[in-house]
C-alpha positions as CSV (number, residue, x, y, z in Angstrom):
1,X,-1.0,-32.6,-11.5
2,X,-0.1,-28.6,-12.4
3,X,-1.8,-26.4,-10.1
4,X,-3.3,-23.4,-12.0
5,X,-2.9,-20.3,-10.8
6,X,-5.4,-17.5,-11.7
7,X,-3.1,-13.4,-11.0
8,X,-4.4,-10.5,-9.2
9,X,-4.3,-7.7,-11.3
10,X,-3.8,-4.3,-10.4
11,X,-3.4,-1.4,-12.1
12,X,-0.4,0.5,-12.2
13,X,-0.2,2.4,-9.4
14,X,-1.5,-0.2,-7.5
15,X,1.2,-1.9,-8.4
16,X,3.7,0.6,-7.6
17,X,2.0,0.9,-3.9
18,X,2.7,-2.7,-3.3
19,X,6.2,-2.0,-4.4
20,X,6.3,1.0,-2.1
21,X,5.2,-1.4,0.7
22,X,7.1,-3.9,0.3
23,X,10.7,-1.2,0.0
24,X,11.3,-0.8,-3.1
25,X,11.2,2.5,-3.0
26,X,13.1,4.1,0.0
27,X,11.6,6.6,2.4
28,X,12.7,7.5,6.1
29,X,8.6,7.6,7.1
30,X,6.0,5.3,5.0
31,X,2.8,7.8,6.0
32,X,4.6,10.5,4.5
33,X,5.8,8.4,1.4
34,X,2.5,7.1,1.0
35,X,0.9,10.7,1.3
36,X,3.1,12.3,-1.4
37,X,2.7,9.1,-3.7
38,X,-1.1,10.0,-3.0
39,X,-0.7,13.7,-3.9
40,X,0.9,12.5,-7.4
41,X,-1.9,10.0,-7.7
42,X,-4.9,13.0,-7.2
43,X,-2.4,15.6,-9.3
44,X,-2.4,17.8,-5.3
45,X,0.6,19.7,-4.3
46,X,2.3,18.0,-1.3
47,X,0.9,20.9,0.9
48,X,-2.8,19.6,0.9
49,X,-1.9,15.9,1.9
50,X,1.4,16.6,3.9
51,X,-0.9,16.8,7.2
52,X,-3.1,13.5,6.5
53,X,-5.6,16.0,4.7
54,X,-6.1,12.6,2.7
55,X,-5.6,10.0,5.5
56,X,-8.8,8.6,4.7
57,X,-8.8,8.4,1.4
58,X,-5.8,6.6,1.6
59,X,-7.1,4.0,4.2
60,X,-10.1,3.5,2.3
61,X,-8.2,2.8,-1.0
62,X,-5.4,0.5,1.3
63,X,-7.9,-1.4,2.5
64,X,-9.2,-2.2,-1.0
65,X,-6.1,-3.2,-2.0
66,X,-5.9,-5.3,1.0
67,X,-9.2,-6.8,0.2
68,X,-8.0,-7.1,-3.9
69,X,-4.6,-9.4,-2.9
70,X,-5.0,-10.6,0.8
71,X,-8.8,-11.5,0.7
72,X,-8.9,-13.0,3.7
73,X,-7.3,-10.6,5.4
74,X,-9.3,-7.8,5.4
75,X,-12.6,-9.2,7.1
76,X,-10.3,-9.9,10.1
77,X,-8.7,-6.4,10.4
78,X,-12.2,-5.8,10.4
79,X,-13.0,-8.0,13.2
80,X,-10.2,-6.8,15.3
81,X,-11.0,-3.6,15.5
82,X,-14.5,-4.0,16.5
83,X,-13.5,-6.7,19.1
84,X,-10.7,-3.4,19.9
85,X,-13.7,-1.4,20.5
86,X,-14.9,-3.1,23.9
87,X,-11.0,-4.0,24.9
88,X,-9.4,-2.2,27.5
89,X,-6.4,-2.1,25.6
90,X,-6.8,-2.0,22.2
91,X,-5.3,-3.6,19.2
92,X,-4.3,0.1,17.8
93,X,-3.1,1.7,20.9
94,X,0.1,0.0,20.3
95,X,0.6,2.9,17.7
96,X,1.3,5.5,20.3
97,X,1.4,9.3,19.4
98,X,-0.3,9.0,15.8
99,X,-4.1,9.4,15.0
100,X,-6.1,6.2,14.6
101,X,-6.6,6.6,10.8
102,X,-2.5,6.5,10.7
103,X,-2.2,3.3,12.6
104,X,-4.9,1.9,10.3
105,X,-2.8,2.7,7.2
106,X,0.5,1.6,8.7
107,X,-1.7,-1.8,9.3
108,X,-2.4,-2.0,6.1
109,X,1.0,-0.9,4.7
110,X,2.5,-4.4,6.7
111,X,-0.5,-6.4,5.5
112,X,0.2,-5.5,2.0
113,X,3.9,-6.0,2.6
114,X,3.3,-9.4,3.7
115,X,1.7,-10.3,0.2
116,X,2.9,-12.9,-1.8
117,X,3.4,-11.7,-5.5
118,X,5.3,-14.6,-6.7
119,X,5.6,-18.6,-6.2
120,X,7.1,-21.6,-8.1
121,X,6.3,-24.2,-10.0
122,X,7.0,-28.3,-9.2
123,X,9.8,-27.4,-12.0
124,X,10.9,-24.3,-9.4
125,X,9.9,-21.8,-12.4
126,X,8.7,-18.2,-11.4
127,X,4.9,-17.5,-11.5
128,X,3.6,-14.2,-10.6
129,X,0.3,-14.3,-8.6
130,X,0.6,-10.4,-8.9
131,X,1.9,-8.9,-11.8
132,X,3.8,-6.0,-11.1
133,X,5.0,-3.0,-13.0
134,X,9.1,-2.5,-13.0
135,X,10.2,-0.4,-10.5
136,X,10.8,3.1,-11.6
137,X,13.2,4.1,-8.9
138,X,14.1,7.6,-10.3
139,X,10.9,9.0,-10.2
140,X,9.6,7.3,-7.0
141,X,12.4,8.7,-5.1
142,X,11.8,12.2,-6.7
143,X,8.2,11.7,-5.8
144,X,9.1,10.1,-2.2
145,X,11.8,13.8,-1.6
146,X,8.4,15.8,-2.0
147,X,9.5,17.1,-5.4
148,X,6.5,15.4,-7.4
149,X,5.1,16.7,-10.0
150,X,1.5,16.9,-11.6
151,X,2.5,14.9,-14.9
152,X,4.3,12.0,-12.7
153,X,0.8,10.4,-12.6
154,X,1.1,9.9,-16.1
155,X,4.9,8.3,-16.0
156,X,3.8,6.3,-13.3
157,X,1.0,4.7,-15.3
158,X,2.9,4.9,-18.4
């Protein structure tokens, strides 16, 4: 019997965030990546999101995307940080020297990571469970330097 399986689907740049996530696209610190793709995505210069200006913007919309392709995954982030909340040593203190929105994102950054976009068949044929957009290196790693620009968002959905 052929299982049937029913994709996600995101939208572009949702798309291009899991790519992001899962290292596609090459950066030396994923919070900063993630807050210049985020300047691109809200047509902002880098200058208003370099200093997590957007942090919880981003964490909202991560989480959602969390929810969107890990679905059970996001009540129990939930649940561990209110069980964190009465711990002596909590479940984001091991992100020392970063604010606690930033530990939340990188969270969510691995937890998008560890999405499965793809699986096989019984005849070992490819099926995405996520549909994602081809990777648009060039631009991403423009984007990624801090040399966006305000018409990327429009390649980038493109």
């Amino acid at each position: 019997m052929e299982k049937t399986i029913t994709p996600i689907i995101v939208d572009a740049i949702d798309g291009h965030l899991i790519l992001f996530c899962k290292g596609h696209y090459k950066t030396e610190d994923l919070l900063v990546g993630l807050r210049r793709i985020w300047a691109v995505r809200c047509g902002l210069e880098n200058q208003y999101v370099e200093h997590g200006q957007a942090d919880t913007h981003i964490a909202d919309h991560m989480y959602e995307l969390v929810e969107k392709i890990r679905p059970n995954r996001g009540p129990w982030i939930i649940q561990r940080i209110h069980k964190d909340l009465g711990e002596l040593i909590p479940f984001l203190n091991r992100y020392k020297d970063v604010k606690p929105i930033e530990g939340m994102i990188s969270i969510y950054i691995s937890e998008i990571n560890c999405a499965q976009v793809n699986t096989h068949d019984e005849n070992d044929v490819l099926i995405p469970i996520i549909p994602l957009p081809k990777a648009k290196k060039r631009l991403f790693n423009r984007i990624l330097r801090g040399k966006g620009e305000y018409d990327d968002y429009k390649l980038i959905t493109k």
